[in-house]
N, C-alpha and C positions, 0 to 999 in steps of 0.2 A: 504494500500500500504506500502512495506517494506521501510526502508531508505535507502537511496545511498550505496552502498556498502564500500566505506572511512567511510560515519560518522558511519557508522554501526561498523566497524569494532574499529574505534576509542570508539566510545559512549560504546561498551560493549567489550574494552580491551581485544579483541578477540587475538591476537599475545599471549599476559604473560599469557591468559588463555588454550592455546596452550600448551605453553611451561610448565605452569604449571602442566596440565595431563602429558604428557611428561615426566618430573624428579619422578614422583611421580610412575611411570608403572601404571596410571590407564587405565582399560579399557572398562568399564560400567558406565557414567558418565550421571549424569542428573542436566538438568540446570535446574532451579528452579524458577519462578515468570517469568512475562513479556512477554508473550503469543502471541502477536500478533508480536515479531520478532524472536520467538523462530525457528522457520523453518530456515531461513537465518542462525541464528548464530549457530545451531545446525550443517547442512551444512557446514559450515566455518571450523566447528572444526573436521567434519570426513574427509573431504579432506583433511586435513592438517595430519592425523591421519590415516593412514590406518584401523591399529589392533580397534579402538575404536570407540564403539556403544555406539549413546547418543540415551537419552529415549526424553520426554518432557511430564510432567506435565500439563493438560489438566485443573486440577482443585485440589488446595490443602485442605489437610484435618485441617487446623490452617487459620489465616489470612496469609497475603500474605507474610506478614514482616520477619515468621518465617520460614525457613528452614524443607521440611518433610520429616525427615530420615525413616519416617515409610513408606512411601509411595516408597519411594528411596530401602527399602530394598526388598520390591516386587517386584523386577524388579533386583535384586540380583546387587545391584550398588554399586560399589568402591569410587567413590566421587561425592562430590553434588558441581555445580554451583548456586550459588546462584545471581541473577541479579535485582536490582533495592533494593526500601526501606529493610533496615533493622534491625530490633529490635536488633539484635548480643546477643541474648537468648544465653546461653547455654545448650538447649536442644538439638543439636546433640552429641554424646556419642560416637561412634564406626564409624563412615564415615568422611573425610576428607570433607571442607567445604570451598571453594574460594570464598567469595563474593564481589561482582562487582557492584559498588555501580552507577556508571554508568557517567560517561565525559561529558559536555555538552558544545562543542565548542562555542568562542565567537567569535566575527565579530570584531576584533578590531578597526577596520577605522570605524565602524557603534559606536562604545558603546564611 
């Protein structure tokens, strides 16, 4: 089951990742890691985006942590979301690289 659509949007800084395609003209974007809320945020970002077709990453060719520009460039992609753990390798070279390391709301009157 997806998350709420607030902490959804909160937990993967779905607005500045917006905006961030946005300033950039991208328009073949693929978000990267985190699979089982990839649909929702993937969704979030073409409604918000007319011109821009996100892919999704089904299975990557590295661990999770790394960014696959190889994989990003089959699919003839202008920048890569990248969402959850991340090494920050410097293995991407030629693609643009957001990564969204991910929010994790706290219950203040609880903690």
């Amino acid at each position: 089951q997806s998350l709420p659509d607030t902490v959804r949007l909160e937990h993967f800084d779905v607005p500045a990742t917006i905006e961030w395609i946005r300033k950039g003209g991208y328009t073949r974007v693929f978000p990267d890691a985190l699979l089982g809320e990839a649909v929702p945020v993937s969704r979030d970002i073409e409604m918000a985006l007319d011109e821009v077709q996100v892919f999704i990453l089904a299975e990557t060719s590295y661990r999770s942590c790394c960014v696959d520009e190889v994989a990003a460039r089959h699919v003839s992609c202008d920048a890569i979301v990248h969402y959850g753990d991340a090494c920050l390798s410097a293995l991407t070279q030629k693609i643009p690289v957001r990564y969204v390391l991910g929010r994790f709301l706290v219950d203040e009157k609880a903690f």
